[in-house]
NUKETI-543584 format. One record per residue (C-alpha): x negated, y negated, z; residue in one letter. Coordinates in steps of 0.1 Angstrom, whole numbers, padded with zeros to 4 digits, always signed. Example, Ala and Ser with C-alpha at 12.3 -4.5 7.8 and 13.67 -1.06 7.14 Angstrom:
2
-0123+0045+0078A;-0137+0011+0071S;
This chain:
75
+0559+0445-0099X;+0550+0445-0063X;+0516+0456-0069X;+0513+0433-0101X;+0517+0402-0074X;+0501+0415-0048X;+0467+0425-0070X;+0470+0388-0084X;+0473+0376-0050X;+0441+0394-0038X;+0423+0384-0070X;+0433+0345-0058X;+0419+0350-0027X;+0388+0363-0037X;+0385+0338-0063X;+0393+0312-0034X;+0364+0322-0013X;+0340+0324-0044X;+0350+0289-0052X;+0340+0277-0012X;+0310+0299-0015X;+0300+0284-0048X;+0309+0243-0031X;+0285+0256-0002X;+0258+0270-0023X;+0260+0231-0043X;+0258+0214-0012X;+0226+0234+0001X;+0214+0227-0034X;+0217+0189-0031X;+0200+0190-0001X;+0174+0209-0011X;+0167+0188-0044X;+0168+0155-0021X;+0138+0173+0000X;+0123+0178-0031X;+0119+0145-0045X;+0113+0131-0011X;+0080+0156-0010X;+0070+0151-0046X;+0071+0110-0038X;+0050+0114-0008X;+0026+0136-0031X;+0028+0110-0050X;+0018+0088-0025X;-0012+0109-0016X;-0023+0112-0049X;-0026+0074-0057X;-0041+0070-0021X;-0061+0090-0031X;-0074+0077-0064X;-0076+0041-0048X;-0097+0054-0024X;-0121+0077-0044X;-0125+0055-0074X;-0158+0031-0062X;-0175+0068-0054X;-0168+0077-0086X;-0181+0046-0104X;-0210+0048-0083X;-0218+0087-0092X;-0213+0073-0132X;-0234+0044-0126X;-0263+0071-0113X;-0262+0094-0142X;-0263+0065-0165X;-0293+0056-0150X;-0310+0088-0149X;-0297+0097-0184X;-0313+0064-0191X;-0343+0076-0177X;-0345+0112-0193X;-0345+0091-0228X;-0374+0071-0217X;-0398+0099-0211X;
C-alpha cells in the first residue's frame, strides 16, 4: 500500500509540473499571438500605404496603354 501511495504521489507531482509547464507554454503563446496581430496590422498598414501611394502610377501606366492600344487600332 505504501508503494500504491507513494507511486500516486509521484504521478501528482509530475502531473503538477506538466500542468505549470503547460500554464507557461499558454502564456508564451499569448504573447506570441499578440506579436502576431501587432505585425500583421502594421503589414497592413504598409500594404494600404502602399496602395495609396502607387495608385496615380498605376492609372497613369493604364491611361498610356489605352492610348497606345488606341493607336495600334488606328493604323
Amino acid at each position: 500500500m505504501k508503494e500504491f501511495i507513494n507511486d500516486v504521489s509521484e504521478i501528482f507531482s509530475r502531473l503538477s509540473k506538466e500542468i505549470d509547464e503547460v500554464k507557461a507554454n499558454l502564456e508564451n503563446v499569448k504573447v506570441e499571438a499578440k506579436k502576431a496581430e501587432l505585425t500583421g496590422q502594421e503589414i497592413q498598414r504598409k500594404v494600404n500605404e502602399f496602395q495609396t501611394l502607387a495608385q496615380p502610377k498605376v492609372d497613369k501606366i493604364n491611361e498610356i496603354l489605352e492610348k497606345l492600344s488606341e493607336k495600334s487600332s488606328e493604323e
